[in-house]
C-alpha positions as CSV (number, residue, x, y, z in Angstrom):
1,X,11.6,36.3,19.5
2,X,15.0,35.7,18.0
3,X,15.8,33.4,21.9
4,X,12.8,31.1,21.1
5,X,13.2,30.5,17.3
6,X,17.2,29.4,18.6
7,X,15.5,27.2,21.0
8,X,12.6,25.9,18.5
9,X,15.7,25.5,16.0
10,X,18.6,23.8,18.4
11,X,16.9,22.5,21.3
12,X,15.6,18.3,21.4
13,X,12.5,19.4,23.1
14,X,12.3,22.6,20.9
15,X,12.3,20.6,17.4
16,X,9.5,18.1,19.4
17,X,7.3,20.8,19.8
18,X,8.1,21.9,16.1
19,X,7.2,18.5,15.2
20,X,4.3,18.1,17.2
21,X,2.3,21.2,15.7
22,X,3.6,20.7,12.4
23,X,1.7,16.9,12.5
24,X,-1.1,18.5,14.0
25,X,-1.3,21.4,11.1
26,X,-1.4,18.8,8.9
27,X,-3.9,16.7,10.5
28,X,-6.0,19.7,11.1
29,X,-5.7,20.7,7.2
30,X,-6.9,17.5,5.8
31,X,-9.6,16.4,8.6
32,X,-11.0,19.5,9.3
33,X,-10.3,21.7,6.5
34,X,-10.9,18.8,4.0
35,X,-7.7,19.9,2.2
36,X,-5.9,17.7,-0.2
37,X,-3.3,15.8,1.6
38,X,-0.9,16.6,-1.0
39,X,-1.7,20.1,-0.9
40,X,-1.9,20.2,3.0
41,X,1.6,18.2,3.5
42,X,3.7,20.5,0.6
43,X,2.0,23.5,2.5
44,X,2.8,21.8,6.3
45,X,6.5,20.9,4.8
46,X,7.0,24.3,3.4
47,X,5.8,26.3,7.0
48,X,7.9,23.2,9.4
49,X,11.1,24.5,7.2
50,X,10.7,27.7,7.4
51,X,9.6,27.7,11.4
52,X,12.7,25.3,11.3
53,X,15.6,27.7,10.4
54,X,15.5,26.2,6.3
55,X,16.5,29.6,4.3
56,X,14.5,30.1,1.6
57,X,17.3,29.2,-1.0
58,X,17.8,26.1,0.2
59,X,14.2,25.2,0.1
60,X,13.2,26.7,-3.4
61,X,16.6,27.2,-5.0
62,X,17.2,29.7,-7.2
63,X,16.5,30.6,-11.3
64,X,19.8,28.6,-11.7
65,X,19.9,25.9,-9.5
66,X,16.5,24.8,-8.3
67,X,17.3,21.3,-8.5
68,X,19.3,21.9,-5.5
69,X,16.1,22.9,-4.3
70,X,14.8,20.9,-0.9
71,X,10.8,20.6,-2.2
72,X,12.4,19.5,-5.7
73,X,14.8,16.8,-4.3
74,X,12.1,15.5,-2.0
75,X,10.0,15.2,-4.8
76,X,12.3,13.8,-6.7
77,X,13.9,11.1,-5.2
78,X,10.8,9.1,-4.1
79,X,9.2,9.8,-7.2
80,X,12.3,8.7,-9.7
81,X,11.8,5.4,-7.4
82,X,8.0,4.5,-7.8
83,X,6.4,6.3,-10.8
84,X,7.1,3.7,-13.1
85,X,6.9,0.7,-10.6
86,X,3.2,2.2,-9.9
87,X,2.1,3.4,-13.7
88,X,3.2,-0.4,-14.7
89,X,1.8,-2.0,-11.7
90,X,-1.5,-0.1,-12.4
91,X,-1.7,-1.2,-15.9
92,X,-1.2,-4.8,-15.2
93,X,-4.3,-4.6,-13.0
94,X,-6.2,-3.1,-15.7
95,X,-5.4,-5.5,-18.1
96,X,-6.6,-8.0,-15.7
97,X,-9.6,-6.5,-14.8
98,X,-10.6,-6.0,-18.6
99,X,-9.6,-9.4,-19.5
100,X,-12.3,-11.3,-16.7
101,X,-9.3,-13.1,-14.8
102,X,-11.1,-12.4,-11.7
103,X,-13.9,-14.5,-12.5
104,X,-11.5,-17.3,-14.0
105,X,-9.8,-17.3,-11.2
106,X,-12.3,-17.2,-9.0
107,X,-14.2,-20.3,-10.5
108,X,-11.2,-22.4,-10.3
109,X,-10.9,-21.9,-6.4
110,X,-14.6,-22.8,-5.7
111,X,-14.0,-25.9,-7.7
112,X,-10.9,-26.6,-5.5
113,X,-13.0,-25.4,-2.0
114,X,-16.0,-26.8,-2.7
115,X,-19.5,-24.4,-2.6
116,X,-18.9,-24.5,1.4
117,X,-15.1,-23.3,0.8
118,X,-16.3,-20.2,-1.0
119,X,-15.6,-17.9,1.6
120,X,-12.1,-19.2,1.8
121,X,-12.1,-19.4,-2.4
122,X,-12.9,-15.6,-2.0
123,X,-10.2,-14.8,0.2
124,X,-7.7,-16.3,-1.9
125,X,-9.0,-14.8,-5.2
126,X,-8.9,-11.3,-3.1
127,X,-5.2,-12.3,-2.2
128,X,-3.8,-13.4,-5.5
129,X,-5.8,-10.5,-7.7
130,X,-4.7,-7.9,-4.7
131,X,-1.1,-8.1,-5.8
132,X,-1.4,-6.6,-9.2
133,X,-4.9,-4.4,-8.8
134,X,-5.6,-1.4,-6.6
135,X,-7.8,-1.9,-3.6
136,X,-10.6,0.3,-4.8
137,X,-10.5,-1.3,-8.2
138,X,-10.4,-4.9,-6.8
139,X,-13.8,-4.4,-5.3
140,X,-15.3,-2.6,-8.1
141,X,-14.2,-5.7,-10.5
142,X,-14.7,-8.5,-7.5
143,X,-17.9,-7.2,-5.9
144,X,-20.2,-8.8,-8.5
145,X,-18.9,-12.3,-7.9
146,X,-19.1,-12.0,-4.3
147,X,-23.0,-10.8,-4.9
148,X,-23.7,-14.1,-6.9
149,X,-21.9,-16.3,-4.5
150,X,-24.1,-14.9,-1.9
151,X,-27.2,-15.7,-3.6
152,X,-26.2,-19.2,-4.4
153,X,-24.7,-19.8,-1.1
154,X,-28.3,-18.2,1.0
155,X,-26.3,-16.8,3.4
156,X,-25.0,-12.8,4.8
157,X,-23.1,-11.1,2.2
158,X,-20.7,-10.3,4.6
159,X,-19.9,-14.0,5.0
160,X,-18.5,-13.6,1.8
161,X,-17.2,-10.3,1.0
162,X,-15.1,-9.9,4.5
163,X,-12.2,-12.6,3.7
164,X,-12.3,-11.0,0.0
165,X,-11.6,-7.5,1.2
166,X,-8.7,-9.0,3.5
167,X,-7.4,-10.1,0.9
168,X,-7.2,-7.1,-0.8
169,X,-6.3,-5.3,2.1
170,X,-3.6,-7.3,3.3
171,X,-1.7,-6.9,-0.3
172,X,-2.4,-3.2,-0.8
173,X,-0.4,-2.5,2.4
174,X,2.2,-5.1,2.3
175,X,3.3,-6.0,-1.4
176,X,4.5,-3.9,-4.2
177,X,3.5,-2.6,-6.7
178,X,1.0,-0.6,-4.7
179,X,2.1,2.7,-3.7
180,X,2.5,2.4,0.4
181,X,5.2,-0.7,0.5
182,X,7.0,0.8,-2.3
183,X,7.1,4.7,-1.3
184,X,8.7,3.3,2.1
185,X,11.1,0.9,0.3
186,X,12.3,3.8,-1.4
187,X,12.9,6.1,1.3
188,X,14.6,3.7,3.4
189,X,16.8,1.8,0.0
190,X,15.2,-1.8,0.7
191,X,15.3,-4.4,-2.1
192,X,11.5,-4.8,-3.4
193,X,12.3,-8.2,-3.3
194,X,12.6,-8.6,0.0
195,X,9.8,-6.2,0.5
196,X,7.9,-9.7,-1.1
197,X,9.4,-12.2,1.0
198,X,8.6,-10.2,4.3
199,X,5.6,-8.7,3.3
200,X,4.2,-12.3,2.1
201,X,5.7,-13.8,5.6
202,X,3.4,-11.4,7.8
203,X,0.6,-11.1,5.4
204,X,-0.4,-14.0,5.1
205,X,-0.9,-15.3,8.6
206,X,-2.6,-12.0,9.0
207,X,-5.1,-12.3,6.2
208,X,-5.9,-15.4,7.5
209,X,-6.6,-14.5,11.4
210,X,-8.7,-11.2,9.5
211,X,-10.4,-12.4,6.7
212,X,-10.6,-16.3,7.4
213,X,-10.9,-16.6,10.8
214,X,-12.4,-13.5,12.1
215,X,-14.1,-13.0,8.2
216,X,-16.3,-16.3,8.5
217,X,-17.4,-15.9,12.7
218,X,-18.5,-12.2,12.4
219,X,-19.7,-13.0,8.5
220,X,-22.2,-16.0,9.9
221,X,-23.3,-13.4,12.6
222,X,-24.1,-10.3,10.4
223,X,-26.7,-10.6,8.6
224,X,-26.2,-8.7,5.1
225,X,-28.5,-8.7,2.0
226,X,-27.1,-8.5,-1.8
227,X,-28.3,-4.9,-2.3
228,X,-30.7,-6.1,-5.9
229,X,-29.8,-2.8,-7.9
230,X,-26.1,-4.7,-8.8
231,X,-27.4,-8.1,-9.3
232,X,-27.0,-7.6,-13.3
233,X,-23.6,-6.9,-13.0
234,X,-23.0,-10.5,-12.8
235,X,-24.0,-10.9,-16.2
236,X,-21.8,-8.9,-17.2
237,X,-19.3,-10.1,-15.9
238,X,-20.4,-13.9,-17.4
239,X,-21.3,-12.8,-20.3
240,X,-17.1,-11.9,-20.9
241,X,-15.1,-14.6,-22.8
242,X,-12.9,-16.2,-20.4
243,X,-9.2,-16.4,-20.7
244,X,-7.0,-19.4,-19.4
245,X,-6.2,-19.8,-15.5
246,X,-2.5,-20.4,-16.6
247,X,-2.6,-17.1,-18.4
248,X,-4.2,-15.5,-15.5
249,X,-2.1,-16.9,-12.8
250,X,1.7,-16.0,-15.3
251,X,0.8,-12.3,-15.4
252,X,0.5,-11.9,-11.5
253,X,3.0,-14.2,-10.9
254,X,5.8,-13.1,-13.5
255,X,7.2,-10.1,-11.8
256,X,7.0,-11.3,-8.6
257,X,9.2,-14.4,-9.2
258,X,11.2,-12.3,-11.2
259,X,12.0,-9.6,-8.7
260,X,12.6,-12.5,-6.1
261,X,15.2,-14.1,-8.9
262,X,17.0,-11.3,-8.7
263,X,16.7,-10.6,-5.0
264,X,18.4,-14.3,-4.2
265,X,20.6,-14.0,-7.4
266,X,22.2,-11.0,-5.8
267,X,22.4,-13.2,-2.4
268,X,23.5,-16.9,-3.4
269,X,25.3,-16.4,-6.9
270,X,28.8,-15.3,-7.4
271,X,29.7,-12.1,-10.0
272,X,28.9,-13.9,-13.5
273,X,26.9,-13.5,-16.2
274,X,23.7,-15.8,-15.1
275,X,23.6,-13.4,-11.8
276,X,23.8,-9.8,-13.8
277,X,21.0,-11.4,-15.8
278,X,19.1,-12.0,-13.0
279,X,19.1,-8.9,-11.7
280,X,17.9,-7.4,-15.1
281,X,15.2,-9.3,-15.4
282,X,14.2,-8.7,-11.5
283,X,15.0,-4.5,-11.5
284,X,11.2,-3.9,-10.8
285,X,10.4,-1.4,-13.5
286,X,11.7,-4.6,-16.2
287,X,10.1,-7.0,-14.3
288,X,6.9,-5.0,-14.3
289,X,7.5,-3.8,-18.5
290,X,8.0,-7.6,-19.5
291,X,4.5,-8.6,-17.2
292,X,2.4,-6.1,-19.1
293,X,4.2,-6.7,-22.6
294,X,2.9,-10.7,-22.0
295,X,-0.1,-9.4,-20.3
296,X,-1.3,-7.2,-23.6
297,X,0.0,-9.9,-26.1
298,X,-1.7,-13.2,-24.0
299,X,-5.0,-11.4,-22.5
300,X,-5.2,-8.5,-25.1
301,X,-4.5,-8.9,-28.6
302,X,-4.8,-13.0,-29.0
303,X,-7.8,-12.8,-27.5
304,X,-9.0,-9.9,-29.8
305,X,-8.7,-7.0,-28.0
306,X,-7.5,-4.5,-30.9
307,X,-4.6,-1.9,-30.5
308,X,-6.9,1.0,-30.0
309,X,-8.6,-0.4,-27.3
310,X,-5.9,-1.6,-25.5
311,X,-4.8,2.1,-25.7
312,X,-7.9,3.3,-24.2
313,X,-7.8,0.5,-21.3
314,X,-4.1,1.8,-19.9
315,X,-5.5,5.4,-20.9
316,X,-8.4,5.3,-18.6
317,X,-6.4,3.4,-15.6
318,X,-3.9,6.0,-14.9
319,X,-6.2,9.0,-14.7
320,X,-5.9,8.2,-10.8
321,X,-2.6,7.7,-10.5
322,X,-1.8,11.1,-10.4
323,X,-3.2,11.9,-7.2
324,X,-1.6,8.9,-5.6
325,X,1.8,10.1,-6.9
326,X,1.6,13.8,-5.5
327,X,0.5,12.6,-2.2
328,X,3.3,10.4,-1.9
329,X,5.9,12.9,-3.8
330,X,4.7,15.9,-1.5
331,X,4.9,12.9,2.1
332,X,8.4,12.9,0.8
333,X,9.1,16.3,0.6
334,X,7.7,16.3,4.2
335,X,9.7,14.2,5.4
336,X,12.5,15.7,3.9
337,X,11.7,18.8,5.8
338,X,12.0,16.9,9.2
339,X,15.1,15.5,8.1
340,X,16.8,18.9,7.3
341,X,15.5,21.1,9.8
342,X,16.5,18.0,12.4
343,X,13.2,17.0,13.5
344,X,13.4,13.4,13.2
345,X,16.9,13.0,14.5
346,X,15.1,14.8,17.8
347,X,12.5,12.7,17.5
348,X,14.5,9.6,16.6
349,X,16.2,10.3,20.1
350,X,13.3,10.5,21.8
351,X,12.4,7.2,21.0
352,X,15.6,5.8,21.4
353,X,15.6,7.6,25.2
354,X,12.0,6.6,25.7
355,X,13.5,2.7,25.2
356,X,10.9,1.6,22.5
357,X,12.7,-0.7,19.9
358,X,12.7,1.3,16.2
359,X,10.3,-1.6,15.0
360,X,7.9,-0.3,17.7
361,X,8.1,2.9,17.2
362,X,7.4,2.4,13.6
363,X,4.3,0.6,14.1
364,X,3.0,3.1,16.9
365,X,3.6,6.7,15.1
366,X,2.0,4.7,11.9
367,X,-0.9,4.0,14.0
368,X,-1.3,7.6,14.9
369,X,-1.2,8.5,11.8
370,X,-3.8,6.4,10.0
371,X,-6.5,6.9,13.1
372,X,-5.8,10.5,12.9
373,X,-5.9,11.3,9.2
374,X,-7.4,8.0,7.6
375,X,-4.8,7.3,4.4
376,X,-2.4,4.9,4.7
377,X,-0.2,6.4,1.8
378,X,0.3,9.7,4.2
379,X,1.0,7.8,6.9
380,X,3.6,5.6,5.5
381,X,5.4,8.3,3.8
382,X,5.1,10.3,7.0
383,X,6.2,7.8,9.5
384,X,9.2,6.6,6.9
385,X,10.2,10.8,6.9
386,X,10.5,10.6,10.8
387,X,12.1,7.7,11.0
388,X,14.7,8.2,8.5
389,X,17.2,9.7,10.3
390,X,17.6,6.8,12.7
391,X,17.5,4.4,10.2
392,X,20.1,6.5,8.2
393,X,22.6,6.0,11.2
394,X,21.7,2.7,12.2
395,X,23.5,-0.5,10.6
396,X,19.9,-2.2,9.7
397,X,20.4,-5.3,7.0
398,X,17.9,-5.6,4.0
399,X,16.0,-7.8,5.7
400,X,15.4,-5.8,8.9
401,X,14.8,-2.4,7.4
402,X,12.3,-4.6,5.4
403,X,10.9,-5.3,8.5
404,X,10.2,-2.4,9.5
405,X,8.6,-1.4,6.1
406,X,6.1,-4.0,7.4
407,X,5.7,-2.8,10.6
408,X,4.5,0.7,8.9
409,X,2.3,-0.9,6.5
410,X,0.7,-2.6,9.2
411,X,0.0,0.4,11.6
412,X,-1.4,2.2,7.9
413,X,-4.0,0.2,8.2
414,X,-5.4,-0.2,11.5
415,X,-9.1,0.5,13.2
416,X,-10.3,1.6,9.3
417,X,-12.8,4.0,10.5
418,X,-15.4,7.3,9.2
419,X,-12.1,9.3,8.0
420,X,-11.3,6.5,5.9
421,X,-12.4,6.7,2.0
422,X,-12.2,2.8,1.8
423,X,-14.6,2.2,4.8
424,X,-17.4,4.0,3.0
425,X,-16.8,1.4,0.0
426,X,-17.2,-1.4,2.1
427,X,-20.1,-0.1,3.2
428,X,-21.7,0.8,0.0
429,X,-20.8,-1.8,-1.9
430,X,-21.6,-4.7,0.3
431,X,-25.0,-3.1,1.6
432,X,-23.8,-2.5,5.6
433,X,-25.2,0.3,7.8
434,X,-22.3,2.2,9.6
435,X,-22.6,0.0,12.8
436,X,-22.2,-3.0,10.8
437,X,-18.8,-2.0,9.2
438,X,-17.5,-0.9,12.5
439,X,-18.5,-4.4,13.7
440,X,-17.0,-6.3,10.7
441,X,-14.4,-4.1,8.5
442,X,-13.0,-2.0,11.3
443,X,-12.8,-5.2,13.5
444,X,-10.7,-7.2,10.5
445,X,-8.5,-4.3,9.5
446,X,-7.7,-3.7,13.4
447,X,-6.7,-7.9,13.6
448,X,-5.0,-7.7,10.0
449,X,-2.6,-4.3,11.4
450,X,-1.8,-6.3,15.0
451,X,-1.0,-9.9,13.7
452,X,0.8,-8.6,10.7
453,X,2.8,-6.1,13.3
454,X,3.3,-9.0,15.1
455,X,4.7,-11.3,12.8
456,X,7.2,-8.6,11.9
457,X,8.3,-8.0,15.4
458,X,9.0,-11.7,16.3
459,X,10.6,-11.9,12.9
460,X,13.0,-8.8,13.5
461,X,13.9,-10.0,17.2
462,X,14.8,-13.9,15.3
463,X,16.8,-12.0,12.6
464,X,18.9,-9.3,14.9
């Protein structure tokens, strides 16, 4: 027994094996067992360290010093990084939401489009409202507008709600503040703001092969009725007073161009006082603070939205926050399991032997990941804990290791399928049987992961 715990413990294809049925525990917890994924990675992570030679004082300290602890520092670290950047992130959205700038925003694109641009209008709204509101959330606000178009336009729903969900997709996986691109910016110390420039360099031609391209052939071809039951939602939404596209447009685009100030600033500027501004203003969690401050004050309160209510709208939006944060504090604490026990510098040699390029592997073990389990968060934070270790000892710029952020989001995402919570609100919300979201949603999400993966592969080859 002792012989084959050395040899699990010190041996490369020892710590593989240790690896492989660690993954597969995990996988087995949440898709068979229907566990949590936070509770099934902290349990994984916990049974991989001890397999793994970790003492138990190391991995949950003592009385005195369980700070020192390995489940507290892998909780820790990530979290310090994103709980704000998230909270704020989520609140912005809400705000939003609350206010009716979808609609607004919306109504200004079809004007620009022209009714027989709508699809594309919708696309665009999905892309633009996507970077401050949660996926989930962005169809629950936007489904109603895509249900009206539909009935004005006499054509499939799907026509219309398939370049809207790209949209949303696209900026879920790739842009902060949502939880995947910033979790993995965090465990790999990469700049959010060039988490934006990359993220918006792929995206965008892949929202446009997904949701444009591929979103208008297989929409024209599907034929989707508005389900009636939501039709009065519209109204609702109409019935809202409407706030100013200006408005709309300054509280998404704030703390991006404020994050990218300070991105460049640090770049281009010499050591002054302009530059140290700069970066103030673009640290994400200030950047974030100073959106929502403008957000409540131009959306909220000068449009009559009272203190108390205001209250109860930030309230309400962070209930499911929560949930988000453990899975992506306990993916940590996984990965920081893989990391001390040597797990992923094995399996970061493996890869290196095998001769796939560390962009590849990314993108591939990602893939696994998402078709295996179904959330993206889990398998960001999990691919970004085996990769670690090579990234740690390899002399990657901003820039590439943003890259490679990019490359995970992007295999997060792939060939959206039954194990996959948002494929069943595709389907529900935009009245398609199971056949028809594999046909449509599986379909775009499949193009939006390859051409995004893509993009960031020919971009990191350019760059190195």
């Amino acid at each position: 027994m002792a012989t084959f715990l050395d040899w699990l413990r010190h041996d490369t294809l020892g710590l593989l094996l240790l690896a492989a049925v660690g993954i597969a525990l995990l996988l087995s917890l949440i898709i068979k067992f229907k566990v949590e994924p936070f509770i099934a990675l902290v349990s994984t992570g916990v049974l991989v360290a001890l397999a793994g030679g970790v003492s138990l004082t190391d991995l949950v300290g003592t009385p005195t010093g369980a700070s020192d602890a390995l489940i507290e520092k892998g909780f820790a670290g990530i979290l310090g990084h994103i709980t704000l950047i998230i909270g704020l992130g989520t609140v912005l959205g809400a705000i939003l939401e609350h206010s009716g700038g979808a609609q607004v925003l919306l109504n200004k694109l079809v004007k620009i489009f022209g009714e027989k641009g709508t699809p594309v209008a919708m696309g665009v709204t999905g892309f633009v409202l996507g970077i401050p509101v949660f996926f989930d959330i962005g169809i629950f606000v936007l489904a109603p507008l895509v249900y009206v178009a539909a009935i004005r336009g006499g054509r499939s729903l799907a026509l219309y709600a398939l370049p809207l969900v790209a949209g949303l997709s696209v900026t879920h996986a790739f842009l902060p503040p949502h939880p995947g691109p910033v979790a993995a910016a965090g465990l790999f110390g990469v700049s959010l703001g060039w988490i934006i420039v990359m993220g918006l360099a792929c995206g965008i031609p892949a929202w446009w092969a997904s949701g444009i391209v591929w979103g208008r052939w297989i929409g024209a071809r599907v034929k989707v009725e508005v389900p009636g039951e939501h039709i009065h939602q519209v109204q609702e939404h109409d019935e809202r007073p409407e706030p100013h596209i200006g408005t709309v447009l300054l509280a998404i685009g704030l703390p991006m161009v404020l994050i990218l100030g300070a991105t460049f600033g640090n770049v281009f500027l010499p050591e002054n006082a302009l530059r140290d501004l700069l970066i103030f203003l673009g640290s994400p969690a200030i950047a974030l603070t100073i959106a929502v401050l403008i957000s409540m004050w131009l959306l909220g309160l000068r449009r009559g939205t009272n203190s108390h209510e205001l209250s109860k709208i930030t309230g309400e939006s962070l209930r499911p926050v929560g949930m988000i944060l453990l899975v992506v504090g306990a993916g940590a604490f996984f990965g920081a399991v893989l990391a001390a026990t040597g797990v992923g510098k094995a399996v970061a040699d493996s890869l290196s032997q095998a001769g796939l390029p560390l962009i590849v592997s990314a993108y591939v073990i990602s893939c696994g990941m998402r078709i295996a389990q179904g959330s993206a968060t889990v398998a960001i934070v999990t691919t970004g804990g085996i990769l670690a270790p090579s990234l740690a000892s390899g002399d990657f710029s901003q820039p590439q290791l943003a890259l490679i952020v990019i490359a995970i989001s992007s295999g997060s995402i792939i060939a959206s399928h039954v194990n996959d919570g948002g494929f069943w609100i595709i389907s529900k919300y935009f009245n398609m049987s199971v056949k028809d979201t594999l046909k449509t949603w599986t379909v775009l999400e499949t193009i939006l992961s390859v051409v995004g993966f893509a993009v960031a592969g020919t971009l990191f080859a350019i760059i190195s």
